[in-house]
C-alpha positions as CSV (number, residue, x, y, z in Angstrom):
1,X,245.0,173.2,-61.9
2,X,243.1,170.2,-61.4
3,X,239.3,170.2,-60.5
4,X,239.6,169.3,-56.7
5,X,241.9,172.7,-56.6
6,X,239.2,174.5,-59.1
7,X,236.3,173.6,-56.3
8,X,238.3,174.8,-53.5
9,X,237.4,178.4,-52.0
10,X,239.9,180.7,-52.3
11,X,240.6,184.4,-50.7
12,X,243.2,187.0,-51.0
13,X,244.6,188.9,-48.3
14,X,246.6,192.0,-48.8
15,X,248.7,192.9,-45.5
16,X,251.0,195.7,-44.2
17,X,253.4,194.8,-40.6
18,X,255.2,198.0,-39.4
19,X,257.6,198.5,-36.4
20,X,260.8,196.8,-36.7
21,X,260.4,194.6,-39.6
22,X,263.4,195.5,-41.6
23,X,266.8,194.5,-41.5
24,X,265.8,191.2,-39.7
25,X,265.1,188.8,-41.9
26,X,261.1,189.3,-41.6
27,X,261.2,188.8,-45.8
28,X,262.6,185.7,-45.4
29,X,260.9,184.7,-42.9
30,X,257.6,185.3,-44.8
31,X,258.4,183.4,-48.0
32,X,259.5,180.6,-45.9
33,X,256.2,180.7,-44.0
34,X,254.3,180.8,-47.0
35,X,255.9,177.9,-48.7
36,X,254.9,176.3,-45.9
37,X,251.5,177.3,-45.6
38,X,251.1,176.7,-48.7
39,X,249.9,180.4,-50.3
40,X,251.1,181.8,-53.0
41,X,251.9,185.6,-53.6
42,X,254.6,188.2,-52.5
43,X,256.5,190.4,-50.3
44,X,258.3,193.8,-50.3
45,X,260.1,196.4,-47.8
46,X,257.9,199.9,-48.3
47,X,259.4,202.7,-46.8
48,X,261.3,202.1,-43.4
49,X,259.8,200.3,-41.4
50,X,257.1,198.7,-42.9
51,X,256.6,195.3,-44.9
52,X,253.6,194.8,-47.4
53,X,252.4,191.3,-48.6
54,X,249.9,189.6,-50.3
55,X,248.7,186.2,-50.1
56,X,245.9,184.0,-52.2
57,X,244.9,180.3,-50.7
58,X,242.2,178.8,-49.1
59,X,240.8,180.6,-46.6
60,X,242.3,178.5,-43.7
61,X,245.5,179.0,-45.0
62,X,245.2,182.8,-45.5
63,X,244.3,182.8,-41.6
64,X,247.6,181.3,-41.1
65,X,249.5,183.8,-42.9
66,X,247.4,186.8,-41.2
67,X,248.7,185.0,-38.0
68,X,252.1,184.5,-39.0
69,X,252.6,187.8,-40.6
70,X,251.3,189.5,-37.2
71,X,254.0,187.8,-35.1
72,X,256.9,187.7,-37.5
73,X,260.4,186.3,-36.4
74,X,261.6,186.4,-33.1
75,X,263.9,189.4,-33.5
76,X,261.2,191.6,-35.0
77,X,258.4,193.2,-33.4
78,X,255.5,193.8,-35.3
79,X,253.7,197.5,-33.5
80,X,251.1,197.6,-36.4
81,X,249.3,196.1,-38.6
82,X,246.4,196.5,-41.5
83,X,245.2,193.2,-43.4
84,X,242.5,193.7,-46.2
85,X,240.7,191.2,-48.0
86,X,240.6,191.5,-52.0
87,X,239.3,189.2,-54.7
88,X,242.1,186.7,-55.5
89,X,243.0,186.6,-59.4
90,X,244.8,183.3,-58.9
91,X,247.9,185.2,-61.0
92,X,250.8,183.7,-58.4
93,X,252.8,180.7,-59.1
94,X,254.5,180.4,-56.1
95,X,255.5,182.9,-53.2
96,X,258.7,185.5,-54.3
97,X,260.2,188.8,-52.8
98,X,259.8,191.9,-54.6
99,X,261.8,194.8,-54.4
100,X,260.3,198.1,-53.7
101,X,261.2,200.8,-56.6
């Protein structure tokens, strides 16, 4: 990580979508989104109808993904959502889908 990135701020966002969010390519959707929002982090299905992610970047860009996450593909509909902010650990490479167990 170079010093310019070092100096940047950088937040963590933790974020559950529920309603219909399965089966509809909203994973997909989010890792492409993130690549090209540049966060890093990941994404999972929990349960039936919900999808959990986090996200660490600059503050600007974890607004984006907030936004982005709350409005999902166009054949999803998001009906809930609950975003916390946690203190980022800087532990992601890149952005990846995880399974749920």
């Amino acid at each position: 990580m170079s010093s310019e990135q070092q100096d940047k701020p950088i937040s963590r966002v933790h974020v559950w979508v529920s309603g219909r969010v399965q089966g509809v390519g909203f994973r997909a959707f989010v890792v492409d989104s993130a690549e090209y929002i540049g966060v890093t982090g990941w994404v999972r299905n929990v349960g039936w109808d919900t999808v959990e992610a986090v996200a660490e970047g600059s503050p600007q860009q974890t607004e984006q993904f907030v936004k982005m996450m709350k409005t999902g593909p166009s054949v999803s509909r998001v009906n809930e959502h609950r975003i916390e902010e946690e203190m980022p650990t800087g532990e992601f490479a890149g952005f990846e889908v995880r399974y749920s167990r």
